[in-house]
KOLTI-716666 format. One line per 8 residues: number of its first residue (from 1); their letters; for each residue x, y, z of N, C-alpha, C. Coordinates in Angstrom, 1 decimal, padded with zeros to 4 digits. Layout:
BEGIN
NUM> a> X/Y/Z/X/Y/Z/X/Y/Z; ...
end
This chain:
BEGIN
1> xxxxxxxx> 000.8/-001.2/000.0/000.0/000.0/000.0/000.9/001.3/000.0; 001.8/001.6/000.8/003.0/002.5/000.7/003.4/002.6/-000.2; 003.7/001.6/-000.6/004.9/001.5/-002.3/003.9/002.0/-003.3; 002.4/001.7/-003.2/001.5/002.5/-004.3/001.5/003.7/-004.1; 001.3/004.1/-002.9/001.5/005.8/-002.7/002.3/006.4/-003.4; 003.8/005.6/-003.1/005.0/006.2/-003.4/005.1/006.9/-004.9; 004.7/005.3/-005.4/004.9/005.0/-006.8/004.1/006.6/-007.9; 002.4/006.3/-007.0/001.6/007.7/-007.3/002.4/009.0/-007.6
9> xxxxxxxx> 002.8/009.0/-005.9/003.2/010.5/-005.7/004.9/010.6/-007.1; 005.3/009.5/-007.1/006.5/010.1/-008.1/006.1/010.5/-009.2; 004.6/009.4/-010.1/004.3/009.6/-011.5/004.3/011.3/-011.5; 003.3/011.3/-010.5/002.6/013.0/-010.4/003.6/013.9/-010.4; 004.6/013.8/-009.7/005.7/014.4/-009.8/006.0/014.9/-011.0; 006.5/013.7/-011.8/007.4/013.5/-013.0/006.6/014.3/-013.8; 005.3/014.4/-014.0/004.7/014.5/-015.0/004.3/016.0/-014.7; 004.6/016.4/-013.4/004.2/017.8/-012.7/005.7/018.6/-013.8
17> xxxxxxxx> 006.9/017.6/-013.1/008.2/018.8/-014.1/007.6/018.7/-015.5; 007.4/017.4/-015.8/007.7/017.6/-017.8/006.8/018.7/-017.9; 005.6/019.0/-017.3/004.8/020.1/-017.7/005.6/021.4/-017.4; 006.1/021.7/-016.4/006.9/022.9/-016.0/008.0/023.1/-016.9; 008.7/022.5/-017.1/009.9/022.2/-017.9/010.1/023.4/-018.9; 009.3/023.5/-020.0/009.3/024.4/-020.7/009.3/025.9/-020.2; 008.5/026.4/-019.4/008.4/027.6/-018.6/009.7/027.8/-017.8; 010.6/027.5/-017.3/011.8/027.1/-016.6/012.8/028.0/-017.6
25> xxxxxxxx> 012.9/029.0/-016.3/014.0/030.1/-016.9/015.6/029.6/-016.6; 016.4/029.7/-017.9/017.6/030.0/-017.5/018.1/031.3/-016.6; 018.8/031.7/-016.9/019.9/032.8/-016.5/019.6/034.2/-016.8; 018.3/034.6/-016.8/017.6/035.8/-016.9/018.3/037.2/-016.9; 018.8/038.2/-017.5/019.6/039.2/-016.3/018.7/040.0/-016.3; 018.8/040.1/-014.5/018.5/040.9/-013.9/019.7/041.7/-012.4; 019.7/043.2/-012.7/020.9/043.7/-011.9/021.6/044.1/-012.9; 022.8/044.6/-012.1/024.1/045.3/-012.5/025.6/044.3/-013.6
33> xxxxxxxx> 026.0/044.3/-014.4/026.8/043.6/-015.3/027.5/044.6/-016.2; 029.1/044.4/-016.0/030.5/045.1/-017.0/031.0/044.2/-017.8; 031.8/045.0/-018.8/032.6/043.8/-020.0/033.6/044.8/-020.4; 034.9/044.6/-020.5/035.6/045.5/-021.2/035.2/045.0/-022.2; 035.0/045.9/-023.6/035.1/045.3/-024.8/036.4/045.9/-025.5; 037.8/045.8/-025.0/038.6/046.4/-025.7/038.9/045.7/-026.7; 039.2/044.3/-026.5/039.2/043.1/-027.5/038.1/043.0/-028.2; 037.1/043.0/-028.3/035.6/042.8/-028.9/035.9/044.2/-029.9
41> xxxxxxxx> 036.1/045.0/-029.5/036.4/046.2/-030.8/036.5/047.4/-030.7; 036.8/048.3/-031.1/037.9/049.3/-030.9/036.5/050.3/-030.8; 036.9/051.4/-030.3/036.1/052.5/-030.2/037.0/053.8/-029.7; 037.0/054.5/-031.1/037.9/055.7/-030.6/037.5/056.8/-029.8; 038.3/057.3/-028.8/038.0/058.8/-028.3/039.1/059.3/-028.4; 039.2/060.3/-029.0/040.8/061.0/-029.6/041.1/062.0/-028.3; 040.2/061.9/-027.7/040.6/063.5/-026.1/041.5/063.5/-025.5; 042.2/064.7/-025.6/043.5/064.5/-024.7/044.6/065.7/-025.3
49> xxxxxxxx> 045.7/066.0/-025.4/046.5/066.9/-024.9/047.6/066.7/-026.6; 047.8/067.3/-027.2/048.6/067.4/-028.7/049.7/068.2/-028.7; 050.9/067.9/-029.6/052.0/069.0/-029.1/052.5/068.2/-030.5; 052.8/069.0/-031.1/054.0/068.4/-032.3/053.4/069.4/-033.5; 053.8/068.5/-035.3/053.5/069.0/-036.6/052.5/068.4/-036.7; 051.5/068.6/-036.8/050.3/068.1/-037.5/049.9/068.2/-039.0; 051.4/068.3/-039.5/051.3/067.9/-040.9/050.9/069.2/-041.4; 051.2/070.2/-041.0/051.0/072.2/-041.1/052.1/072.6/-041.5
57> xxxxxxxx> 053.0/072.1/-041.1/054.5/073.0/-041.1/054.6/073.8/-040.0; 053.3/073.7/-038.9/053.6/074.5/-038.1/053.4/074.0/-036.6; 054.3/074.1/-035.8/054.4/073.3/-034.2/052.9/073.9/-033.7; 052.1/073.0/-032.9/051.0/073.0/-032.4/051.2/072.6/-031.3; 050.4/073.4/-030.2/050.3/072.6/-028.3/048.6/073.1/-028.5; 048.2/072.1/-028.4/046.9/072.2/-028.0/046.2/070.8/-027.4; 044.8/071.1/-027.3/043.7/069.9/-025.9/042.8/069.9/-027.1; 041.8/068.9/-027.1/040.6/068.6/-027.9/040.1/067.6/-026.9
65> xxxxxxxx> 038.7/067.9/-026.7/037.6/067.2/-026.2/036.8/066.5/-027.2; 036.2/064.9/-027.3/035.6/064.4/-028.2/034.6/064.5/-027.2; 032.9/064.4/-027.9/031.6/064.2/-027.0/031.3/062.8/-027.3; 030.0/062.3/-027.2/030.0/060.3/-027.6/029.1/060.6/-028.7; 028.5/061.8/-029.5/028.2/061.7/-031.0/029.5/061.6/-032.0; 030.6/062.2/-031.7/031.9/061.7/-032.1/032.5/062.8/-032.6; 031.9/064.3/-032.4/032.8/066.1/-032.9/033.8/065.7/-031.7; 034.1/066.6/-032.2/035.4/067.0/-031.0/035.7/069.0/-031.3
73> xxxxxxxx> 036.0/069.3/-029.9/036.6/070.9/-029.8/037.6/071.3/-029.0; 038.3/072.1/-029.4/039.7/072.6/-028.7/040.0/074.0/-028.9; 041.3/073.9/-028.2/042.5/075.0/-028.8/043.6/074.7/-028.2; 043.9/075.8/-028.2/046.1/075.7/-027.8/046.5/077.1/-028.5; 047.8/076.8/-028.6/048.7/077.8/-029.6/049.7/077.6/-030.1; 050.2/078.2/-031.1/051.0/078.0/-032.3/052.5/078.5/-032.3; 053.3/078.2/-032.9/054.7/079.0/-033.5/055.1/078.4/-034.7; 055.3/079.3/-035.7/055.8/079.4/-037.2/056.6/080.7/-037.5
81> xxxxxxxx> 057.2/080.2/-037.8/059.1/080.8/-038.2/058.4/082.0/-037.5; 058.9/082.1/-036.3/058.4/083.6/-035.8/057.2/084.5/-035.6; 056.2/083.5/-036.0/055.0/083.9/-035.6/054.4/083.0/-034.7; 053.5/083.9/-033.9/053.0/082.7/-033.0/051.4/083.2/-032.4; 050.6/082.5/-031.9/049.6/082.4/-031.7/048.4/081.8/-031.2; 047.1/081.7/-031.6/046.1/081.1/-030.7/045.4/080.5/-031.5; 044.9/079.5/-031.6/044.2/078.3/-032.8/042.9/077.7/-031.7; 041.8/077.8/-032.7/040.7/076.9/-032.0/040.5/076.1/-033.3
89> xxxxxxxx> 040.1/074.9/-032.8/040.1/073.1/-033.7/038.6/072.6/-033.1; 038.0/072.2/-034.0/036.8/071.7/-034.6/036.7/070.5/-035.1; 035.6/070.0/-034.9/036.1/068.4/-036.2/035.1/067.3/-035.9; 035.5/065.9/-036.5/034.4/065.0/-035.8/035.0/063.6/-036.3; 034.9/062.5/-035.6/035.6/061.2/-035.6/034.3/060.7/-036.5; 034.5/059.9/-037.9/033.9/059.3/-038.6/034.3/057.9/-038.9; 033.4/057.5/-039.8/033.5/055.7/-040.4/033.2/054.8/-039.5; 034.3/053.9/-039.6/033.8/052.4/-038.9/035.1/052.3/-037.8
97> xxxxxxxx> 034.2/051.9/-036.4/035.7/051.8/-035.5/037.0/050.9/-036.0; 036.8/050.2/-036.8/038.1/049.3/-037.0/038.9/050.2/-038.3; 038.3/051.3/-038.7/038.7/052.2/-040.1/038.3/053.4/-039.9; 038.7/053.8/-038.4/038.2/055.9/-038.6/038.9/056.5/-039.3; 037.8/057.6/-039.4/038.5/058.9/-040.0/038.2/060.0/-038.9; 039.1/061.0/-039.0/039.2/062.3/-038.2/039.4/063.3/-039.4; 038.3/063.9/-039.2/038.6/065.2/-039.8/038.2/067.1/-038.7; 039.6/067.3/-039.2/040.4/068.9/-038.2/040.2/070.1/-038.9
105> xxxxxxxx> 039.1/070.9/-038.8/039.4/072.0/-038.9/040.6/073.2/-037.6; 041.1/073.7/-038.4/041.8/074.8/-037.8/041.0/076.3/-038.1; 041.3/077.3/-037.1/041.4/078.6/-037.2/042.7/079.3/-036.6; 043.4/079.8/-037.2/044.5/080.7/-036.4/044.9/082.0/-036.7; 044.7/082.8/-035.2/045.7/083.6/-035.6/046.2/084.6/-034.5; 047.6/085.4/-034.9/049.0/085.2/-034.3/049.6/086.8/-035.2; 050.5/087.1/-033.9/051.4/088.2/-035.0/052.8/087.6/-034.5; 053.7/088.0/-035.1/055.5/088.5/-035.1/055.9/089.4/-036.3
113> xxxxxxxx> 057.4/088.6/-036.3/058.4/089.2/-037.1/059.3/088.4/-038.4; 058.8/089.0/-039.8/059.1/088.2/-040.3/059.9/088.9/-041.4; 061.3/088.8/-041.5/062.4/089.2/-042.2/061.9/091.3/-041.6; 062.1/091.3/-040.2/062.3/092.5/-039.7/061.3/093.3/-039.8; 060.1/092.3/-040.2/058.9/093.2/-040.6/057.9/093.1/-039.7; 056.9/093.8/-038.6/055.8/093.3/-037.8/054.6/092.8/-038.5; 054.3/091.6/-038.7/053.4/091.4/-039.3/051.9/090.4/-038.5; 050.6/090.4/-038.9/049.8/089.8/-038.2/049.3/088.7/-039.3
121> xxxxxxxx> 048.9/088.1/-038.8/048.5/086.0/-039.3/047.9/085.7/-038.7; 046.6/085.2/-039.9/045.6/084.5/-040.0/045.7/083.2/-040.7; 044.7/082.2/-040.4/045.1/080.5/-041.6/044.4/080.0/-041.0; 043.6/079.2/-042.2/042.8/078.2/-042.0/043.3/077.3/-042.7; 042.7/075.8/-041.6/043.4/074.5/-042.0/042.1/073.4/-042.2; 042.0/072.6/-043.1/041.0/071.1/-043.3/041.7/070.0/-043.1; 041.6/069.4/-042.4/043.0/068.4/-042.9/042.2/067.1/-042.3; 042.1/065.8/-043.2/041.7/064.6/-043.1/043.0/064.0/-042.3
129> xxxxxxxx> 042.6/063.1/-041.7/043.6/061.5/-041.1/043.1/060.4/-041.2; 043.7/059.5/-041.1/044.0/058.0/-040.3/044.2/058.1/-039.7; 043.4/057.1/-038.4/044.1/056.5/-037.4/044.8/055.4/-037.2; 045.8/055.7/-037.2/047.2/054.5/-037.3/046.8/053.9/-035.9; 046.5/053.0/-035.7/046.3/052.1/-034.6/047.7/051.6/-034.4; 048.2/050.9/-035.0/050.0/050.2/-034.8/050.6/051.4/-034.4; 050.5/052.7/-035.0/051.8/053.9/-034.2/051.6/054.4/-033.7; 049.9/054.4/-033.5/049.0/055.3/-032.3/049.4/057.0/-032.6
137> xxxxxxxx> 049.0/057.0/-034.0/049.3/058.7/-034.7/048.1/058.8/-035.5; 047.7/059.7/-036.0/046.9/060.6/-036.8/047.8/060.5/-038.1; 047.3/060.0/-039.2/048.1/060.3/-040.3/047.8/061.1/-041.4; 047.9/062.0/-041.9/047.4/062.8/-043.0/047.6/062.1/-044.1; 045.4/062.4/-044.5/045.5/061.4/-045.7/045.6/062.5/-046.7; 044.7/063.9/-046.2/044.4/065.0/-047.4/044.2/065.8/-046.7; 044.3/067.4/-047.2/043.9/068.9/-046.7/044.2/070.2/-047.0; 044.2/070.9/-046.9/044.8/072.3/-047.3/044.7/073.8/-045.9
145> xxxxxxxx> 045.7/074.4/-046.5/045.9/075.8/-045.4/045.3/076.8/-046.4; 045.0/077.6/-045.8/044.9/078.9/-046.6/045.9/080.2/-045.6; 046.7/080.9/-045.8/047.0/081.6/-044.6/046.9/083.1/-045.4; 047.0/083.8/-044.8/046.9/085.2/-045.0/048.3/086.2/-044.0; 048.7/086.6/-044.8/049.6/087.9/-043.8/049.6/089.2/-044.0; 049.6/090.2/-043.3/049.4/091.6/-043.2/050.6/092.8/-043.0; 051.1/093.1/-043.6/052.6/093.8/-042.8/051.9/095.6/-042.0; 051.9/094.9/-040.9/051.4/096.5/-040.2/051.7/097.9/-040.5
153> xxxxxxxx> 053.1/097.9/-041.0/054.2/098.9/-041.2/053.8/099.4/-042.8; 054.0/098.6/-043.7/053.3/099.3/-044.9/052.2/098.9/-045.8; 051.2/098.1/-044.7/050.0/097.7/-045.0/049.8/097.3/-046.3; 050.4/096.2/-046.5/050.7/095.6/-047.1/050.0/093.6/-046.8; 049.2/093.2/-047.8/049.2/091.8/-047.4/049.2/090.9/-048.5; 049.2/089.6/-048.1/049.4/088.6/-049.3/048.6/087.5/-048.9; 047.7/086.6/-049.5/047.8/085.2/-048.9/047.8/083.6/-049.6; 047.3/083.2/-049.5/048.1/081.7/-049.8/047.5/080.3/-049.9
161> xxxxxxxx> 047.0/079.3/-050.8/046.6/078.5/-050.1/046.9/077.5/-050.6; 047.7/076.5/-049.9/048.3/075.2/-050.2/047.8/074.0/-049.5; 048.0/073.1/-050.7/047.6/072.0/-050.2/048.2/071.1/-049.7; 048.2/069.8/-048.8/048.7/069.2/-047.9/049.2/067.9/-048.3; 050.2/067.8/-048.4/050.7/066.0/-048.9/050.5/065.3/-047.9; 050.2/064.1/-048.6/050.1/062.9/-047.5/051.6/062.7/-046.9; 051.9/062.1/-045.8/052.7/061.5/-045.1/053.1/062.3/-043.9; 052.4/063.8/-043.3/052.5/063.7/-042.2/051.4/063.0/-040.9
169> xxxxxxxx> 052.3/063.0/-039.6/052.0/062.4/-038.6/051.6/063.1/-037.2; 050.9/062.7/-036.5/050.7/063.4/-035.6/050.6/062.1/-034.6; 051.5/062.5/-033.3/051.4/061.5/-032.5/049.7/061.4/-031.4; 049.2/060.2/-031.3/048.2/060.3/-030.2/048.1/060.5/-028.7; 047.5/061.1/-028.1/047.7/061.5/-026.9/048.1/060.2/-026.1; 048.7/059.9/-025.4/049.2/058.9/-023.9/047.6/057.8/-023.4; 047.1/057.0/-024.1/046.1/056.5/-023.2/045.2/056.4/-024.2; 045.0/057.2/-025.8/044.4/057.1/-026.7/044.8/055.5/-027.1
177> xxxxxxxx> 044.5/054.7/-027.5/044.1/053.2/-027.9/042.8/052.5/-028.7; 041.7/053.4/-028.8/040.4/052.4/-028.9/040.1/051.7/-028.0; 040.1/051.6/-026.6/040.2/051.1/-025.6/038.7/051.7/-024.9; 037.4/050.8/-024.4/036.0/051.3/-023.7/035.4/050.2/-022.8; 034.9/050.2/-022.5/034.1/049.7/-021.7/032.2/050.0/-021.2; 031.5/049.0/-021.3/030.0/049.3/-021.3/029.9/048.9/-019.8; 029.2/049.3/-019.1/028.0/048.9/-017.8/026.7/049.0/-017.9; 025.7/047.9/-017.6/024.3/047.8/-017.5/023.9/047.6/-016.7
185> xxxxxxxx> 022.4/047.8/-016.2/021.8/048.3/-015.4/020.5/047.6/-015.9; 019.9/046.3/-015.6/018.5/045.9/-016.1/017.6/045.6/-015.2; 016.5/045.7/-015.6/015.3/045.6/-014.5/014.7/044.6/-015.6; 014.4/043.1/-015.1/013.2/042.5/-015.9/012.1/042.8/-015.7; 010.9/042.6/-016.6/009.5/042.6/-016.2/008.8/041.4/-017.1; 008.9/040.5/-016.6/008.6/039.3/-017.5/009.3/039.0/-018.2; 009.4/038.7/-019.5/010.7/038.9/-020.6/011.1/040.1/-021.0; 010.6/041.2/-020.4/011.5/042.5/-021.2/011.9/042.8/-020.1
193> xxxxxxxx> 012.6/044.0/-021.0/013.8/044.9/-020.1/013.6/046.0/-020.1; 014.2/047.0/-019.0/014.4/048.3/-019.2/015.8/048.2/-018.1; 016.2/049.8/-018.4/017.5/049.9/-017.5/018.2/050.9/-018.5; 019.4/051.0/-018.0/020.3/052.3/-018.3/021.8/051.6/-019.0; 022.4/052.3/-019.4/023.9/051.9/-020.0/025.1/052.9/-020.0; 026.1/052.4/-019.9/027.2/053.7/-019.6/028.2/053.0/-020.2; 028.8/053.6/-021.1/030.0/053.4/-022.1/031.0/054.0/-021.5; 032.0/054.0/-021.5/033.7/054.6/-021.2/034.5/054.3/-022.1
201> xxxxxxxx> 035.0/055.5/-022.2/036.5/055.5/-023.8/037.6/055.2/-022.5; 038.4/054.8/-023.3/039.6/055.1/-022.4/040.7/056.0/-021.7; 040.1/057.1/-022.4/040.5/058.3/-021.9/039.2/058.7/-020.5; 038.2/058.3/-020.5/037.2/058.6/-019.4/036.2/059.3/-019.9; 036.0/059.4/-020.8/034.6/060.0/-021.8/034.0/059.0/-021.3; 032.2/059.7/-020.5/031.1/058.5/-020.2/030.0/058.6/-021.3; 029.1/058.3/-022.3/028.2/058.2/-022.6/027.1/057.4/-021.9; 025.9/057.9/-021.5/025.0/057.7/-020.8/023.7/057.1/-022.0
209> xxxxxxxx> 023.5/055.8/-021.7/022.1/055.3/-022.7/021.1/054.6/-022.0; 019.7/054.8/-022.3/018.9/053.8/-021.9/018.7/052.5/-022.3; 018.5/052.2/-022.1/018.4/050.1/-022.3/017.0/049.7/-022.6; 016.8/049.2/-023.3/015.2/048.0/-024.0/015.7/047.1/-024.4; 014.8/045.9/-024.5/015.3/044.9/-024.8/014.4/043.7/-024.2; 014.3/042.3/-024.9/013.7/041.3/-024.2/014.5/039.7/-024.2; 013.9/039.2/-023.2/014.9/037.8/-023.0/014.3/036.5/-023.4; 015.2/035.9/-024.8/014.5/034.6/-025.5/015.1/033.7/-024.2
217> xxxxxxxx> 014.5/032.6/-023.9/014.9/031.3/-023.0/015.1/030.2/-024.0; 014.3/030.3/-025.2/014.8/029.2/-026.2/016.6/029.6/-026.1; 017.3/030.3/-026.6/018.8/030.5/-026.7/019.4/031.3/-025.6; 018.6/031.5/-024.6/019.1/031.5/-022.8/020.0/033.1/-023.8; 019.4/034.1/-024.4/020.4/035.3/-024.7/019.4/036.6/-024.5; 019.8/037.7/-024.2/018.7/039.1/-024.4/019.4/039.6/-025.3; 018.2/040.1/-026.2/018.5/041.5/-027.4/018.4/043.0/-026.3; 019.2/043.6/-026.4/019.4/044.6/-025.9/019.5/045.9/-026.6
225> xxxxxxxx> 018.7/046.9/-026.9/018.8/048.3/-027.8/019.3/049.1/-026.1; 020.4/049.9/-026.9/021.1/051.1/-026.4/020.7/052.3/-027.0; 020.2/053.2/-026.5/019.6/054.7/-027.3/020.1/055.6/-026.4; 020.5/056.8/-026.8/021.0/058.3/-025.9/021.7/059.5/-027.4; 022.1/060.2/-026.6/023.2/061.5/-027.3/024.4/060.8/-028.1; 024.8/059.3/-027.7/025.7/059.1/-028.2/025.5/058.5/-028.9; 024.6/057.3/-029.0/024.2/056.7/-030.3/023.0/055.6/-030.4; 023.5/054.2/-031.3/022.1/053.7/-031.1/022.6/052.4/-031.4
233> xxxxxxxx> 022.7/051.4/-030.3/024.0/050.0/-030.4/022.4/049.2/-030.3; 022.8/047.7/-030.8/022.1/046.4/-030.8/022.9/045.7/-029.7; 022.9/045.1/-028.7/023.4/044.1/-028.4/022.5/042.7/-028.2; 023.2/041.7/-028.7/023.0/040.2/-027.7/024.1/039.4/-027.1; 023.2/039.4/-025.7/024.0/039.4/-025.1/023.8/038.0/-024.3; 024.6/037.2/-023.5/024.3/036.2/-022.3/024.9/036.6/-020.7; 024.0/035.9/-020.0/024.4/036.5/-018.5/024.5/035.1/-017.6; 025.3/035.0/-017.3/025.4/034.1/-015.7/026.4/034.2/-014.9
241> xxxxxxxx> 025.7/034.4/-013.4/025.5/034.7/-012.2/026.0/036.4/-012.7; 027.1/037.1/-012.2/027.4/038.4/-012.8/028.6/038.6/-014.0; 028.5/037.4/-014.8/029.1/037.4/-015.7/028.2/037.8/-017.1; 029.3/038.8/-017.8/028.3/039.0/-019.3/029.1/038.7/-020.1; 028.6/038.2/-021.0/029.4/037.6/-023.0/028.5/038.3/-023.9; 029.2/038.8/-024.7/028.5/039.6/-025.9/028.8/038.6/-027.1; 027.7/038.0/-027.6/027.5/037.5/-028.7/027.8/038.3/-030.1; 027.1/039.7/-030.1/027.0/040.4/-031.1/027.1/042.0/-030.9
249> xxxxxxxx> 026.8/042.7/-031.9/026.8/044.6/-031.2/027.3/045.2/-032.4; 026.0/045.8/-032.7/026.5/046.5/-034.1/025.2/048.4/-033.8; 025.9/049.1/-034.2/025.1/050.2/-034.4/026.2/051.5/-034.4; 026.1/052.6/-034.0/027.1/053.4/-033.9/027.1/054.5/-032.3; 028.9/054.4/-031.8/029.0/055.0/-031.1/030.2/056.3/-030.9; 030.1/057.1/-030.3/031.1/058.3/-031.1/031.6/058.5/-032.5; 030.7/058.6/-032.8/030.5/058.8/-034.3/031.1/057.9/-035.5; 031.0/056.5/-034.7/031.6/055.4/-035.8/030.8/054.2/-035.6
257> xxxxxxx> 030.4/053.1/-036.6/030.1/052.4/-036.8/030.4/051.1/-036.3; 030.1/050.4/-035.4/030.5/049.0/-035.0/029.6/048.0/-035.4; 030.7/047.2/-035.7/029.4/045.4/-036.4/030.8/044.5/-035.9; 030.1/043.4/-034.7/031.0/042.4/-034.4/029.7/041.2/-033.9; 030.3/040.2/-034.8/029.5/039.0/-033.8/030.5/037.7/-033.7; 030.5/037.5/-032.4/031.1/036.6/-031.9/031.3/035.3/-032.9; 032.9/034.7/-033.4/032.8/033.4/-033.7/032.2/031.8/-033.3
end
């Protein structure tokens, strides 16, 4: 009589999981979860501190700040054969993170002394790059100056405008790499999501995004949309316990294009 009970209470059992079985969540996320993605794929922030030729002919010290739509703005100041002065730079990080382009506007201008003459200078500069990832430099692909000079003494001016050969270099600032990192923030409600996301360059630029997204249990993964100021990423992603793996991630962030899916 016991052994029938038993026997009962197991069938009911058994037959209790196979029905549950399907409903039976994996590895859900919910909570807080980081990944460097330095290895998963490059993402440039060029911010930081410049000092050398920028492929001008003329020595440059100046800062540029990139935002996470991908412009960038600065200044510094200048010296050329005796003239010297104050430059504000403009611009915006384009293409695909594994193939940016940077493009620099310049404004300058500056007085000295040139063959004994007091003279004042103006110049504008366009100038396209590469980002050399192996030398960690800015390379000039294409661009032009226009400069203007004034001789104060017998008002007199001339100006100028040449264009830029390829093969100058500009070194990257100390810490520039393509180097970022994502943090999330998810709240489930059933199978969807909501929550927040915060990117970091490696210079310390944050972009701030909201999170949507829902969670398949057939392939135990969440589709994850990223949306803000900075841009508009896909991710799928997997989570267990506070570990995350990125499957995939394609959309654009500081003003470059990323598409990576996991082998």
């Amino acid at each position: 009589m016991k052994m029938n009970i038993v026997r009962k209470f197991a069938a009911a059992a058994s037959a209790l999981l196979v029905f549950a079985a399907p409903w039976a969540r994996a590895d859900i996320a919910n909570g807080s979860y980081s990944a460097d993605l330095t290895g998963v794929a490059p993402l440039w922030d060029i911010s930081g501190t410049y000092s050398g030729d920028v492929g001008l002919g003329i020595w440059l010290d100046f800062s540029l700040t990139e935002s996470p739509s991908g412009a960038f703005e600065g200044s510094g100041s200048f010296d050329y054969d005796g003239l010297s002065g104050t430059f504000e730079v403009t611009g915006a990080v384009t293409g695909s993170a594994a193939n940016p382009r940077v493009s620099m506007n310049m404004s300058l201008s500056g007085s000295g002394s040139v063959e004994g003459q007091d003279v004042s200078f103006t110049a504008r500069a366009a100038v396209d790059y590469d980002i050399d990832a192996a030398s960690g430099a800015l390379d000039v692909t294409s661009g032009s100056v226009s400069v203007s000079v004034a001789d104060s003494t017998n008002h007199r001016s001339a100006s100028e405008t040449v264009p830029l050969a390829k093969g100058g270099t500009m070194p990257l600032p100390d810490g520039v790499a393509g180097g970022w990192s994502v943090s999330l923030n998810l709240a489930p409600k059933g199978d969807k999501y909501s929550g927040s996301a915060t990117v970091v360059t490696d210079t310390g630029t944050t972009a701030t995004l909201a999170v949507t997204g829902n969670y398949e249990s057939k392939s135990d993964t969440s589709n994850l949309t990223l949306k803000g100021p900075g841009g508009n990423v896909s991710l799928v992603v997997s989570t267990a316990g506070g570990d995350l793996a990125i499957h995939s991630l394609k959309g654009k962030l500081f003003g470059q294009s990323l598409n990576y899916k996991a082998q």
